[in-house]
N, C-alpha and C positions, 0 to 999 in steps of 0.2 A: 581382731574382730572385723565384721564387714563392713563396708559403706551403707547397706540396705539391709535391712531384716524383712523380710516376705513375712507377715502374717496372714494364715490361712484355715480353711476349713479344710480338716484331711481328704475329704471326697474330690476337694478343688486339687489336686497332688498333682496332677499330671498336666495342671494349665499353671499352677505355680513353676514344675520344673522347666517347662515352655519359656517362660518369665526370666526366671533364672540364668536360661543359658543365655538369652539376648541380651540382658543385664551384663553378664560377664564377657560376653562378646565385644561390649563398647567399653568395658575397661574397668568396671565398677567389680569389688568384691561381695558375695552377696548369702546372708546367712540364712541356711531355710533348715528347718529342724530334721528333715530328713536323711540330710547331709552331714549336719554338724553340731547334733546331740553324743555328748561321749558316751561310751559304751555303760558307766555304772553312774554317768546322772539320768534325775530323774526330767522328763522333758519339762516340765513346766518350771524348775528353777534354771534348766538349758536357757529358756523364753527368756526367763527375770535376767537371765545376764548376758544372754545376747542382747535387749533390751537396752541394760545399763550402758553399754557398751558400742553399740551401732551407732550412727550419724543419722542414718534415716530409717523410716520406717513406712512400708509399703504394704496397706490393707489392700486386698481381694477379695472384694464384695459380690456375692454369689448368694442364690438361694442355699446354702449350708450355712456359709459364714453368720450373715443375718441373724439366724436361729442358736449361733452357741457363745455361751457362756464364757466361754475362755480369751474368744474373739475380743468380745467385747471388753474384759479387759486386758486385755494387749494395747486396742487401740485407745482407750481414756489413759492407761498408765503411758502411755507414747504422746498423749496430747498434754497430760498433767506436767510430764517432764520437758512440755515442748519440744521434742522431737520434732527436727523440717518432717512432714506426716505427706503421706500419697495415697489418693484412693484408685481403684483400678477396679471396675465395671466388668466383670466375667461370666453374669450370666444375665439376662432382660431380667428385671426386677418391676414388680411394680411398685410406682413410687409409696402405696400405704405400705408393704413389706420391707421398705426400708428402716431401720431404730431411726426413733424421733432424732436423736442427736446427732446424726449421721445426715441426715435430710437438706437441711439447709446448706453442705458442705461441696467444695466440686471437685469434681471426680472426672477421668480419661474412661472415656466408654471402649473397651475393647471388644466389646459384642458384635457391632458394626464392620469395623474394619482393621482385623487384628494388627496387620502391618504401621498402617498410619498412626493408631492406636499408641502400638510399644511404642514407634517412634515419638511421638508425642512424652509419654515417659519418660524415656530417656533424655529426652531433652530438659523435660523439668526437673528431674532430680541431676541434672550434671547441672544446670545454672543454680542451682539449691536454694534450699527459705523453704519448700514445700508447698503444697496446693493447699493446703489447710493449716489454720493457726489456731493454739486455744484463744487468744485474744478473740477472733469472732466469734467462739463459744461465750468468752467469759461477756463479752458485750452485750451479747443475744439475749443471757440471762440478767443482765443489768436493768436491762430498759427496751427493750423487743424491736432492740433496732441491730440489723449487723452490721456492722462496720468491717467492711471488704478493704484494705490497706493494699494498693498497688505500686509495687515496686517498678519503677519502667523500665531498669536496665535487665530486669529478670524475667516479665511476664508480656507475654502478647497480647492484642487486644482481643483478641477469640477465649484466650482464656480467662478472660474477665469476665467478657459476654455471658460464658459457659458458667461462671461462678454464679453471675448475677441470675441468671436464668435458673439454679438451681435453686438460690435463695425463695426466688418468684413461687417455682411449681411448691417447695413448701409450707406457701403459705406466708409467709414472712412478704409485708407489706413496707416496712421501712427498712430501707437499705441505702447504708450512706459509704461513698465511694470516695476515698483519700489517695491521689497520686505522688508520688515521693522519687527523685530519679539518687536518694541518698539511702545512707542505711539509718538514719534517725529512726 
């Protein structure tokens, strides 16, 4: 099975295979249902075991994704199992059309500038840990504070910035930042 599962919205198909090829171009193998559902399953238990089975998992957030049901749980069963999780920004969203749970989370805008974009990507899932953890979910709902956990030898300072700024726009007023250069 692959390094990365692309979860997507099927109208998103042709900015996922985009995705894909670039992904596999810098070395990583990459499971997208289009590709690598067998011929007599059915896709959505394909989902459940490419799922069990991937290292990472990479949402494609797009006005389709947003709206469907199955999205969404791809992405809570990938954060439930802890899955290193990636979000990627494919279409201008406005931030009320994001899922609440989704919101507070940081995400690689590829809207902007697709290039720098992927590259950004690739960079984070090849240093791995993921851009999101259920930890800042489970915290969030503990006591409405997120607890943002920075790795130093994994994360730049822009992609902290980028977290904490995502935390800010929704809303989320306590946010407590913990630097770490170990894997404790």
């Amino acid at each position: 099975m692959g390094d990365v599962l692309i979860s997507y919205a099927h109208r998103d198909e042709e900015m996922a295979g985009r995705i894909r090829k670039r992904l596999k171009d810098s070395g990583f193998s990459v499971w997208q249902n289009e590709f690598d559902v067998k011929t007599d399953e059915h896709w959505q238990k394909a989902i459940q075991r490419s799922l069990e089975n991937t290292s990472n998992v990479l949402l494609l957030l797009s006005l389709s994704s947003v709206n469907s049901p199955y999205i969404a749980r791809q992405y809570r069963a990938a954060l439930e199992q802890k899955k290193p999780f990636y979000i990627a920004l494919v279409d201008q969203l406005p931030h009320y059309e994001i899922p609440e749970d989704l919101r507070p989370l940081h995400y690689i805008d590829l809207t902007q500038d697709f290039e720098a974009g992927i590259q950004s990507l690739i960079n984070a899932i090849a240093s791995g840990g993921g851009l999101v953890t259920a930890e800042v979910l489970d915290d969030l709902e503990d006591d409405d504070t997120a607890h943002v956990k920075v790795d130093l030898k994994r994360l730049n300072v822009q992609d902290v910035l980028d977290q904490v700024k995502n935390l800010l726009e929704s809303g989320i007023r306590k946010i407590k930042v913990t630097a770490s250069d170990d894997d404790d």
